[in-house]
C-alpha positions as a Markdown table, in Angstrom:
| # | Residue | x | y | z |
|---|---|---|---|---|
| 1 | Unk | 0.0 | 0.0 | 0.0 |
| 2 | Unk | 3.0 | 2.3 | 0.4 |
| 3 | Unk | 4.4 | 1.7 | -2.8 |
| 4 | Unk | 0.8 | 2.7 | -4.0 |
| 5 | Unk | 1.2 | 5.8 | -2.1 |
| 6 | Unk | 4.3 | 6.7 | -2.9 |
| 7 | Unk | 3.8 | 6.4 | -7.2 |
| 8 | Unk | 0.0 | 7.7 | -7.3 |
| 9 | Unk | -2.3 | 10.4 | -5.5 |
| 10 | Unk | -5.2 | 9.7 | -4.3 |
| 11 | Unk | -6.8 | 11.5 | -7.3 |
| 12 | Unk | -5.1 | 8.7 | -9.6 |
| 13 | Unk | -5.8 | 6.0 | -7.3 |
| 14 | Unk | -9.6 | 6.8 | -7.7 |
| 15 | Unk | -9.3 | 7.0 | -11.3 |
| 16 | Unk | -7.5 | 4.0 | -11.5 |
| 17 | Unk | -10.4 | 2.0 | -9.6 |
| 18 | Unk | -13.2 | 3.2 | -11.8 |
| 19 | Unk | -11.5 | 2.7 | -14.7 |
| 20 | Unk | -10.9 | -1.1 | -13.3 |
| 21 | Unk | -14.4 | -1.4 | -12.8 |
| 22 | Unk | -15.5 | -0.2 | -16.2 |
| 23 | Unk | -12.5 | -2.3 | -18.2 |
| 24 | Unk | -11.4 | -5.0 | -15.8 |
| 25 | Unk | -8.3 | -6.4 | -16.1 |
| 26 | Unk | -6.1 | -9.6 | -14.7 |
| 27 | Unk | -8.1 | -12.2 | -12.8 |
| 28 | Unk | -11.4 | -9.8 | -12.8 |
| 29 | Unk | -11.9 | -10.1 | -16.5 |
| 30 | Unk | -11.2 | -13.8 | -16.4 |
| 31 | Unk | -13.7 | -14.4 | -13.4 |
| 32 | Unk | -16.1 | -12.6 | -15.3 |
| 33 | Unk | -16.1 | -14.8 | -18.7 |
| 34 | Unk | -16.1 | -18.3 | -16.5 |
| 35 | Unk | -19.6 | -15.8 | -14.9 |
| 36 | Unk | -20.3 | -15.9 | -18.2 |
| 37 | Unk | -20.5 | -19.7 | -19.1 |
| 38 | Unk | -21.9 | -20.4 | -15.7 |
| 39 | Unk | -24.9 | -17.6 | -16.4 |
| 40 | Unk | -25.6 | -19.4 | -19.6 |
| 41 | Unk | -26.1 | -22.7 | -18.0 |
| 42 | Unk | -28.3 | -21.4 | -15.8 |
| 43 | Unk | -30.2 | -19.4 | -18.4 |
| 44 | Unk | -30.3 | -22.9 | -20.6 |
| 45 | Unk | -31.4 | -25.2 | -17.7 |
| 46 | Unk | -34.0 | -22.6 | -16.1 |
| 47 | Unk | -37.3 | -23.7 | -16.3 |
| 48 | Unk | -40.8 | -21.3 | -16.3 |
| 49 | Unk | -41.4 | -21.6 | -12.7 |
| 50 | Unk | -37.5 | -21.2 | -12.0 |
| 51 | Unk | -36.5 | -17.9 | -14.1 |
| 52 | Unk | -32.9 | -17.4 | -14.3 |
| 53 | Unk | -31.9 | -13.7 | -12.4 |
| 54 | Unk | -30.8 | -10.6 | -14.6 |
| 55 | Unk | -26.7 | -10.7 | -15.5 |
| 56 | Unk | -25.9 | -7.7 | -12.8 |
| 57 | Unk | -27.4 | -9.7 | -10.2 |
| 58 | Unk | -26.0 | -13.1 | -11.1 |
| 59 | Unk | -22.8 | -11.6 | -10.6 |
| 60 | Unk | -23.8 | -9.6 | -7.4 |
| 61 | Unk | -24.3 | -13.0 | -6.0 |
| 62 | Unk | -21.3 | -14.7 | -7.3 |
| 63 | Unk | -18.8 | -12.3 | -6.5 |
| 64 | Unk | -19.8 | -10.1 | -4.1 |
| 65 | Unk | -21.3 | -6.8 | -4.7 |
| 66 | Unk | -18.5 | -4.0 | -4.8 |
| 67 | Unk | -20.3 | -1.2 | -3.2 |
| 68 | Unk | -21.2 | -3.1 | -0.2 |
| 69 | Unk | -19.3 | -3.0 | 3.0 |
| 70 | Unk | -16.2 | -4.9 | 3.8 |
| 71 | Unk | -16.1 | -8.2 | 5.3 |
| 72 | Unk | -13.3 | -10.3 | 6.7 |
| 73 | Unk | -11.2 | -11.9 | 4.2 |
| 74 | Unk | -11.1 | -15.6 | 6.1 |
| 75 | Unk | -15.4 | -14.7 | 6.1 |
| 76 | Unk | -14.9 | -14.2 | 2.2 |
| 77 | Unk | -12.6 | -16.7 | 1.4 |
| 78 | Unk | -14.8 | -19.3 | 3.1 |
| 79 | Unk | -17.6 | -18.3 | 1.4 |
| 80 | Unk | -15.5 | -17.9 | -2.1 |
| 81 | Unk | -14.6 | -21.9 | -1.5 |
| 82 | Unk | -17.7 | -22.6 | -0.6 |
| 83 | Unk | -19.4 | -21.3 | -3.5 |
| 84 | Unk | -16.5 | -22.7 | -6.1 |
| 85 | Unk | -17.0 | -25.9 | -4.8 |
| 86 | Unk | -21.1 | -25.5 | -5.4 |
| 87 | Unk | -20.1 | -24.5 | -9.1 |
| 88 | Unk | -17.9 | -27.4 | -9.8 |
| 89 | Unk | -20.7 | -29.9 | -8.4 |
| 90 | Unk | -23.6 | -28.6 | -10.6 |
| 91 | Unk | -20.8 | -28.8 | -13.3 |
| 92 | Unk | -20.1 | -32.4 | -12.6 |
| 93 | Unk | -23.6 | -33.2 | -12.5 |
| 94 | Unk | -25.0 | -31.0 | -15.7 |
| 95 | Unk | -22.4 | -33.3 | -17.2 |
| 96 | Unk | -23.4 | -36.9 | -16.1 |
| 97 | Unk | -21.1 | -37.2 | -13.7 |
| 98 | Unk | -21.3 | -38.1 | -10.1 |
| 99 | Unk | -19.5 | -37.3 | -7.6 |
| 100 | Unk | -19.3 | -38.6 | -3.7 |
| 101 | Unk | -22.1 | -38.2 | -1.1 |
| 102 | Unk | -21.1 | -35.5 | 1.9 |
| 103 | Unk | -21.4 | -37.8 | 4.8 |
Protein backbone atom coordinates (compact mmCIF):
# COMPACT_ATOMS: atom_id res chain seq x y z
CA UNK A 1 0.00 0.00 0.00
CA UNK A 2 2.97 2.30 0.40
CA UNK A 3 4.42 1.70 -2.80
CA UNK A 4 0.82 2.67 -4.03
CA UNK A 5 1.19 5.81 -2.06
CA UNK A 6 4.27 6.68 -2.85
CA UNK A 7 3.83 6.40 -7.24
CA UNK A 8 0.01 7.73 -7.26
CA UNK A 9 -2.35 10.38 -5.46
CA UNK A 10 -5.18 9.70 -4.30
CA UNK A 11 -6.85 11.49 -7.28
CA UNK A 12 -5.08 8.71 -9.55
CA UNK A 13 -5.84 5.99 -7.25
CA UNK A 14 -9.60 6.84 -7.71
CA UNK A 15 -9.30 7.00 -11.27
CA UNK A 16 -7.54 4.01 -11.53
CA UNK A 17 -10.40 2.00 -9.57
CA UNK A 18 -13.16 3.21 -11.76
CA UNK A 19 -11.50 2.71 -14.69
CA UNK A 20 -10.87 -1.12 -13.35
CA UNK A 21 -14.45 -1.40 -12.85
CA UNK A 22 -15.47 -0.19 -16.25
CA UNK A 23 -12.50 -2.31 -18.21
CA UNK A 24 -11.36 -5.01 -15.84
CA UNK A 25 -8.33 -6.39 -16.13
CA UNK A 26 -6.11 -9.56 -14.70
CA UNK A 27 -8.13 -12.17 -12.79
CA UNK A 28 -11.39 -9.81 -12.78
CA UNK A 29 -11.94 -10.06 -16.50
CA UNK A 30 -11.24 -13.81 -16.42
CA UNK A 31 -13.70 -14.38 -13.45
CA UNK A 32 -16.12 -12.58 -15.34
CA UNK A 33 -16.08 -14.77 -18.65
CA UNK A 34 -16.13 -18.31 -16.46
CA UNK A 35 -19.63 -15.79 -14.89
CA UNK A 36 -20.27 -15.94 -18.23
CA UNK A 37 -20.51 -19.75 -19.06
CA UNK A 38 -21.93 -20.37 -15.65
CA UNK A 39 -24.87 -17.64 -16.39
CA UNK A 40 -25.62 -19.38 -19.58
CA UNK A 41 -26.06 -22.70 -18.01
CA UNK A 42 -28.26 -21.44 -15.81
CA UNK A 43 -30.16 -19.42 -18.41
CA UNK A 44 -30.34 -22.92 -20.56
CA UNK A 45 -31.39 -25.18 -17.66
CA UNK A 46 -34.03 -22.64 -16.06
CA UNK A 47 -37.31 -23.66 -16.34
CA UNK A 48 -40.83 -21.29 -16.34
CA UNK A 49 -41.42 -21.58 -12.74
CA UNK A 50 -37.46 -21.15 -12.01
CA UNK A 51 -36.47 -17.88 -14.09
CA UNK A 52 -32.90 -17.36 -14.34
CA UNK A 53 -31.87 -13.75 -12.41
CA UNK A 54 -30.81 -10.63 -14.57
CA UNK A 55 -26.74 -10.75 -15.52
CA UNK A 56 -25.87 -7.67 -12.81
CA UNK A 57 -27.36 -9.72 -10.20
CA UNK A 58 -26.03 -13.14 -11.05
CA UNK A 59 -22.78 -11.63 -10.58
CA UNK A 60 -23.79 -9.58 -7.39
CA UNK A 61 -24.34 -12.96 -6.01
CA UNK A 62 -21.31 -14.73 -7.29
CA UNK A 63 -18.78 -12.25 -6.47
CA UNK A 64 -19.76 -10.12 -4.13
CA UNK A 65 -21.28 -6.80 -4.73
CA UNK A 66 -18.54 -3.98 -4.81
CA UNK A 67 -20.28 -1.23 -3.24
CA UNK A 68 -21.23 -3.08 -0.15
CA UNK A 69 -19.27 -3.01 3.04
CA UNK A 70 -16.17 -4.86 3.77
CA UNK A 71 -16.07 -8.23 5.28
CA UNK A 72 -13.25 -10.26 6.69
CA UNK A 73 -11.20 -11.88 4.21
CA UNK A 74 -11.13 -15.58 6.07
CA UNK A 75 -15.39 -14.73 6.07
CA UNK A 76 -14.86 -14.22 2.17
CA UNK A 77 -12.57 -16.74 1.39
CA UNK A 78 -14.75 -19.35 3.07
CA UNK A 79 -17.56 -18.29 1.36
CA UNK A 80 -15.54 -17.93 -2.07
CA UNK A 81 -14.59 -21.93 -1.47
CA UNK A 82 -17.73 -22.56 -0.56
CA UNK A 83 -19.39 -21.30 -3.47
CA UNK A 84 -16.48 -22.74 -6.10
CA UNK A 85 -16.98 -25.93 -4.80
CA UNK A 86 -21.10 -25.51 -5.44
CA UNK A 87 -20.06 -24.50 -9.08
CA UNK A 88 -17.90 -27.36 -9.76
CA UNK A 89 -20.65 -29.88 -8.43
CA UNK A 90 -23.58 -28.61 -10.63
CA UNK A 91 -20.83 -28.76 -13.27
CA UNK A 92 -20.07 -32.44 -12.59
CA UNK A 93 -23.58 -33.20 -12.48
CA UNK A 94 -25.03 -31.01 -15.67
CA UNK A 95 -22.39 -33.28 -17.21
CA UNK A 96 -23.36 -36.86 -16.15
CA UNK A 97 -21.10 -37.19 -13.68
CA UNK A 98 -21.33 -38.06 -10.11
CA UNK A 99 -19.48 -37.28 -7.58
CA UNK A 100 -19.31 -38.61 -3.72
CA UNK A 101 -22.05 -38.21 -1.12
CA UNK A 102 -21.06 -35.51 1.85
CA UNK A 103 -21.44 -37.77 4.81
Amino acid sequence: MHELLDRYTSAEITELIAFDRLEPSGNAIENHRAAMLAYTTVCVNSTDEHKPPEYGDFLKAWFGDPDAEPVDPEDAMRAQEKQNAELAKAQVAMAGGMFPAEG
